[in-house]
C-alpha positions as CSV (number, residue, x, y, z in Angstrom):
1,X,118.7,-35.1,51.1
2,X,119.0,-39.0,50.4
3,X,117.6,-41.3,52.5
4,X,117.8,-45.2,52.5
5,X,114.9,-46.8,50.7
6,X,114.0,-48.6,53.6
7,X,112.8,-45.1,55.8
8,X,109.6,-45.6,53.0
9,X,108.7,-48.7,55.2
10,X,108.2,-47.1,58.3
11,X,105.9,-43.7,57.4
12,X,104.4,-43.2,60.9
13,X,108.1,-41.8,62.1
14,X,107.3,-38.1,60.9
15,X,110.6,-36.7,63.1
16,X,113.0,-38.8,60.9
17,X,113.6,-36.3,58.5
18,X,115.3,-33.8,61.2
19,X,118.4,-36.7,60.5
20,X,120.9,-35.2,58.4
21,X,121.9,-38.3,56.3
22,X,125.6,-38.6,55.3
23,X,128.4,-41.2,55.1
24,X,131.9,-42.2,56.0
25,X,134.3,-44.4,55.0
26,X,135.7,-46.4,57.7
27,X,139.1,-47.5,58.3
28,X,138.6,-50.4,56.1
29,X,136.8,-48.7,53.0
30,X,133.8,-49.6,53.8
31,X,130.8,-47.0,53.3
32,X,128.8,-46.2,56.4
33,X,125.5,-44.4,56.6
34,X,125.7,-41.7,59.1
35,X,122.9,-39.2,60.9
36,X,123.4,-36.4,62.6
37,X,120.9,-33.9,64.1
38,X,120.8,-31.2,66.7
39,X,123.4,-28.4,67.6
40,X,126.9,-29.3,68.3
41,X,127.3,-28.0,71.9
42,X,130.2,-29.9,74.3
43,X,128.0,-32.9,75.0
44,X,127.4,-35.2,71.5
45,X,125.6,-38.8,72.1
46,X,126.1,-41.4,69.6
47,X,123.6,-43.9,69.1
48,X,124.3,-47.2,68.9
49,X,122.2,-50.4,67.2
50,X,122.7,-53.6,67.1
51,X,123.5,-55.3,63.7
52,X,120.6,-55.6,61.0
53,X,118.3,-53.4,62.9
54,X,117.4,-50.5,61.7
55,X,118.7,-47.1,63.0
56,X,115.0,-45.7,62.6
57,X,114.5,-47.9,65.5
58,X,116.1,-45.6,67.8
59,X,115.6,-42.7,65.7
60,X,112.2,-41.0,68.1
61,X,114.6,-41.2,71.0
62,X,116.9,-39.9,69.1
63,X,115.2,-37.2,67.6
64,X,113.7,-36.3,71.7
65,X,117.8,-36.3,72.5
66,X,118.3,-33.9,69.9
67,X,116.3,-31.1,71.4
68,X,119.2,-30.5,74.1
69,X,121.9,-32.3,72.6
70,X,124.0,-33.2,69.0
71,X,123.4,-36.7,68.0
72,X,124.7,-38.7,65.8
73,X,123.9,-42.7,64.5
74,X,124.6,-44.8,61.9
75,X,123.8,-48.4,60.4
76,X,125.5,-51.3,61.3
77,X,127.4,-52.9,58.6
78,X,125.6,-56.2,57.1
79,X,122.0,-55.5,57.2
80,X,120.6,-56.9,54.3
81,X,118.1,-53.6,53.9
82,X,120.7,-51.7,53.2
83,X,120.7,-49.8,49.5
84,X,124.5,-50.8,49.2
85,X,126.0,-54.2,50.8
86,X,129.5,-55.0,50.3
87,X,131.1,-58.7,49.6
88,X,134.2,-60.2,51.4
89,X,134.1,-57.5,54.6
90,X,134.4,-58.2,58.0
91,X,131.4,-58.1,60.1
92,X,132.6,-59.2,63.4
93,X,132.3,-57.3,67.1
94,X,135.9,-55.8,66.7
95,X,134.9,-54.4,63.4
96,X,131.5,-52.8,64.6
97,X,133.7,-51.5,67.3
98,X,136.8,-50.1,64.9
99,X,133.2,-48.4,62.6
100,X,132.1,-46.6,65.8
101,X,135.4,-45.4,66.7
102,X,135.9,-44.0,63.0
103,X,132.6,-42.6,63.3
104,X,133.6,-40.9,66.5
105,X,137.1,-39.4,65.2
106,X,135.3,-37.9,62.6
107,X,133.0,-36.2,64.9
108,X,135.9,-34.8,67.1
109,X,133.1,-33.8,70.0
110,X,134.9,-32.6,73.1
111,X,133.0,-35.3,75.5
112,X,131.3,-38.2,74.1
113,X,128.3,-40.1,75.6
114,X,126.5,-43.4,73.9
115,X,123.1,-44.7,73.9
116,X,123.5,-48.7,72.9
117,X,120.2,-50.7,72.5
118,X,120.6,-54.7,73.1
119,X,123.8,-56.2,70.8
120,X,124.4,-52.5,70.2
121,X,126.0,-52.9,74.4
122,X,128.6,-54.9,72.8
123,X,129.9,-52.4,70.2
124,X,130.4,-49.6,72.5
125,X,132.1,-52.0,75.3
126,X,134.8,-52.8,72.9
127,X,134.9,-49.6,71.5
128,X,135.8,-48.1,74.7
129,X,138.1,-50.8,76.0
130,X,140.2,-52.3,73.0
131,X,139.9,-49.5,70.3
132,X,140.0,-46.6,72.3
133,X,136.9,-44.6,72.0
134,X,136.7,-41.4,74.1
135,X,133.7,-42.4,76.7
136,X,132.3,-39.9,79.3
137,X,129.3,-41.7,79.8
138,X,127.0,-45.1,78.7
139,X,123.3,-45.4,78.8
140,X,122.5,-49.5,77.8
141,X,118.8,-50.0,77.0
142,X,118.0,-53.2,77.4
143,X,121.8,-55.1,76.8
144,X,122.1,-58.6,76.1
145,X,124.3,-61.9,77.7
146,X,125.8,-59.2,80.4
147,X,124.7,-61.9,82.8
148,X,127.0,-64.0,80.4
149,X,123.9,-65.6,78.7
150,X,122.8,-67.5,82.0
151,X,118.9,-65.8,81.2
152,X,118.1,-66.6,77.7
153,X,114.5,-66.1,76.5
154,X,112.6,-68.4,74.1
155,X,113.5,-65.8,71.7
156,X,116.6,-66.0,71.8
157,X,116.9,-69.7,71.8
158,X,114.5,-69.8,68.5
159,X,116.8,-67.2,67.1
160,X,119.9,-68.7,67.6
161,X,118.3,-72.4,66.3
162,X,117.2,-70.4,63.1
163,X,120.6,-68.6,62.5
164,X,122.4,-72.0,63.0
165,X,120.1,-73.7,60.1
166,X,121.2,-70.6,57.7
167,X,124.5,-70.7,58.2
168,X,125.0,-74.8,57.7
169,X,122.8,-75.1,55.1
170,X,122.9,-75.6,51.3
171,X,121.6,-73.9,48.5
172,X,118.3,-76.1,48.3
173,X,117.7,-76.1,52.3
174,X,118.0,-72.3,52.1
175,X,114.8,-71.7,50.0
176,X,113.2,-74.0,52.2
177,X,114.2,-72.7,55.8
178,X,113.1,-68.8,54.4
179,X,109.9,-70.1,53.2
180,X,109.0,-71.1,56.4
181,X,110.5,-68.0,58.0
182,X,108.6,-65.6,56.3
183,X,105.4,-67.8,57.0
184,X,105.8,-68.0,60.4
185,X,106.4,-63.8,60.6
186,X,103.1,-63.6,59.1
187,X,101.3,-65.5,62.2
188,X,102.9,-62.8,64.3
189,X,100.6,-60.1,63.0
190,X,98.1,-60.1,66.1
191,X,100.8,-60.6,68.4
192,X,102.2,-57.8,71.0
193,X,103.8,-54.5,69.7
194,X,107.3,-55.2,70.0
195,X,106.4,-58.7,68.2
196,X,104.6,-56.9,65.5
197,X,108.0,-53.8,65.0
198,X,110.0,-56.8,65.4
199,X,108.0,-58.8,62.4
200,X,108.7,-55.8,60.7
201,X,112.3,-55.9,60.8
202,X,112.2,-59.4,60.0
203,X,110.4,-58.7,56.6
204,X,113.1,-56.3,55.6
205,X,115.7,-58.4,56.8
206,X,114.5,-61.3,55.1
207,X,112.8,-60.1,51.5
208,X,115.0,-62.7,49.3
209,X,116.6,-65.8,50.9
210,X,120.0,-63.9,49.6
211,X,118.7,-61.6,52.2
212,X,118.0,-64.3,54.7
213,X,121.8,-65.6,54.4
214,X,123.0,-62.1,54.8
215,X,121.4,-61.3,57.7
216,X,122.6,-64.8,59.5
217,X,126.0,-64.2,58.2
218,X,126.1,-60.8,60.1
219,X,124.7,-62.0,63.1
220,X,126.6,-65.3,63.4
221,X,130.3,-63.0,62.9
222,X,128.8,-61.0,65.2
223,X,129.2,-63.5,67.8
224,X,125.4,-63.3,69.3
225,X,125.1,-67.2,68.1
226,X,127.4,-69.2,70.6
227,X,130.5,-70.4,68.7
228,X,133.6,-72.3,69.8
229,X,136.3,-69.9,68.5
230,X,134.7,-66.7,69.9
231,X,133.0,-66.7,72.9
232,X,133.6,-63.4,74.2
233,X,129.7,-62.3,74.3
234,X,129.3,-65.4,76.5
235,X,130.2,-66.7,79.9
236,X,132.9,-65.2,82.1
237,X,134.0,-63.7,79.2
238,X,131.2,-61.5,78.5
239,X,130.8,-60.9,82.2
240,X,134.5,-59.9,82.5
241,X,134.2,-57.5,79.9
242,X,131.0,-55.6,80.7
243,X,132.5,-55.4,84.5
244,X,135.7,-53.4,83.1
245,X,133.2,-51.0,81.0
246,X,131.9,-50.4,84.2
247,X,134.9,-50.0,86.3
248,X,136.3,-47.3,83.8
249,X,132.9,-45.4,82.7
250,X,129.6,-44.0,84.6
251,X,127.0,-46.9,83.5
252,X,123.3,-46.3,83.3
253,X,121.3,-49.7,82.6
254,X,117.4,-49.5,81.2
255,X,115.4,-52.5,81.2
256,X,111.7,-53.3,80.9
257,X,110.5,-56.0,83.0
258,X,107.5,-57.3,80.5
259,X,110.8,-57.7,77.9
260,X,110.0,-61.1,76.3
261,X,113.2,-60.5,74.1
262,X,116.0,-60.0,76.6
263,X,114.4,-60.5,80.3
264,X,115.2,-58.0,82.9
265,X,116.7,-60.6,84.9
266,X,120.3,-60.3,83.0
267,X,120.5,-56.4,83.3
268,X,119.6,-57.0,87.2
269,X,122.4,-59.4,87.9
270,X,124.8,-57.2,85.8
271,X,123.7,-54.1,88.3
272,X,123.9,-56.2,91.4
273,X,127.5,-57.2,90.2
274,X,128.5,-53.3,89.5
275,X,127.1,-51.5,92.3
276,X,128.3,-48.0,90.5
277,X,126.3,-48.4,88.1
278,X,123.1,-46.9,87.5
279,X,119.6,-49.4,86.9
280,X,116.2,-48.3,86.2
281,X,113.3,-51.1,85.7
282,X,110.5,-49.5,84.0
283,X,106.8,-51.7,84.7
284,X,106.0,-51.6,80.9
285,X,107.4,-50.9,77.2
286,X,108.8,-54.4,75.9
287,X,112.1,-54.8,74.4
288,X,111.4,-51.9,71.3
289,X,110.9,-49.4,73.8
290,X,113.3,-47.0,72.3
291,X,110.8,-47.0,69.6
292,X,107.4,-47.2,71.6
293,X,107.9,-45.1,74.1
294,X,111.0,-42.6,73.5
295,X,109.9,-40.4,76.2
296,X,110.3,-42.4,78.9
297,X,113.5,-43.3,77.9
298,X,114.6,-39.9,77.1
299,X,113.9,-38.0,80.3
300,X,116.2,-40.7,82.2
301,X,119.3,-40.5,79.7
302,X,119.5,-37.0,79.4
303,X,119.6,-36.4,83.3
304,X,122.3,-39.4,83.2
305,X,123.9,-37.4,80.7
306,X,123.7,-33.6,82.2
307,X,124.6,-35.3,85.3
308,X,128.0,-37.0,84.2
309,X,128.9,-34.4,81.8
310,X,129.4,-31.9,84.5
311,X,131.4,-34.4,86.5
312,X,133.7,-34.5,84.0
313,X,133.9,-31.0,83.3
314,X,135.0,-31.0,87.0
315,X,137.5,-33.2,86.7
316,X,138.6,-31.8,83.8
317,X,138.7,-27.9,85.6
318,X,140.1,-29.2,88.0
């Protein structure tokens, strides 16, 4: 089996090889890398990452998931880390959304729950309500802006500064701005665990200041940089549209309050606006939780989805 080069990077993740790599080609051509692991009983969960982060991210939790359930994941269109990136393709929300509804066709499973991590929130959201993606339940680890992006951290106001610079600068400016990128990831070396995974990411994401545009260029069409012509991950927009993902399917929210990434704040008002939906705050585990502590995480969506898989086998019976 082939994996991409990138897995090299992160050795310590011994259960990443129960992934069975593979690929698709989505509705526009382009080639996505898929994994799947586990048996295929009636339940399947499909996990879901935000762009340029790796799926090895959420692959422990994953890998716990697949004990009781099929899984399946893939990577994001964009990342720069990627073995194969393609010129001239779109790499907004909708087309995330359109890749995980391909993805999910393919699979045919009978019921369908997803596991979305931060911008990862937004893919499934629009898969469910504009594509059409079968849904029977949604477990959102630590989403961003569904507070319409009244609680933004310091990180995401750097991040959003930095992405800016890429995108409007020229070719000189560009060599500049990654030198000092890839300087400042180095200070972060002491820092916190999530600081340190997330410094990690950075690295791959921005090798080559080629690299550096790429990854800017995918984040920026994503629509996680605030822009004039498409807002929908902001305001009442983005508060609109995470409200009618909870009308329509069973929610469970999981947030962290020491997250210094995405504060804990904007899952709480989401819950408090959408009383059906589910929220647990854990004390500890940072915004890479998936990836630091899987079990936590895992013992929580599981029962979420035992829970409403039965419900809608009920329905369904009856």
């Amino acid at each position: 089996m082939v994996y991409p080069r990138y897995w090299k990077k992160f050795p310590e993740l011994s259960k990443k090889e129960l992934f069975q790599p593979g690929a698709i080609m989505a509705s526009d051509g382009y080639r996505l890398n898929t994994y799947a692991a586990g048996d295929a009983p009636k339940d399947t969960i499909v996990f879901v990452n935000p762009p340029t982060i790796p799926f090895l991210l959420m692959s422990s939790l994953a890998a716990a998931l697949s004990a009781e359930f099929r899984v399946l994941s893939w990577e994001t269109r964009g990342a720069p880390f990627l073995d194969e990136i393609h010129e001239n393709v779109s790499l907004s929300l909708d087309r995330h959304a359109r890749d995980l509804t391909d993805i999910v066709s393919v699979a045919g499973p009978q019921q369908v729950h997803y596991v979305g991590w931060c911008g990862g929130s937004w893919i499934i959201s629009v898969a469910v309500l504009k594509t059409g993606a079968p849904a029977t339940s949604i477990s959102l680890i630590a989403p961003n802006n569904v507070d319409g992006g009244q609680n933004q951290t310091d990180y995401q106001s750097r991040a959003e500064a930095i992405i800016k610079r890429f995108i409007d600068a020229n070719a000189d400016e560009v060599e500049t701005i990654h030198k000092v990128i890839q300087a400042g990831t180095q200070k972060g070396v002491c820092g916190t665990q999530t600081q340190n995974i997330l410094r990690r990411v950075a690295e791959l994401n921005l090798e080559t200041p080629q690299c550096a545009l790429q990854w800017a260029r995918t984040i920026n069409e994503f629509g996680i940089v605030r822009r004039a012509a498409d807002d929908q991950l902001w305001g009442g927009a983005a508060t609109s549209l995470f409200d009618r993902l909870c009308d329509q399917v069973p929610v469970l929210i999981l947030h962290c309050r020491d997250d210094d990434i995405v504060g804990h704040r904007c899952s709480l008002l989401a819950s408090e606006r959408n009383p059906g939906s589910k929220l647990i705050l854990y004390p500890v585990g940072g915004h890479c939780v998936p990836y630091v502590n899987p079990s936590m995480l895992s013992a929580d969506i599981a029962s979420f989805v035992r829970q409403t898989g039965r419900l809608a086998s009920g329905r369904t019976a009856a």
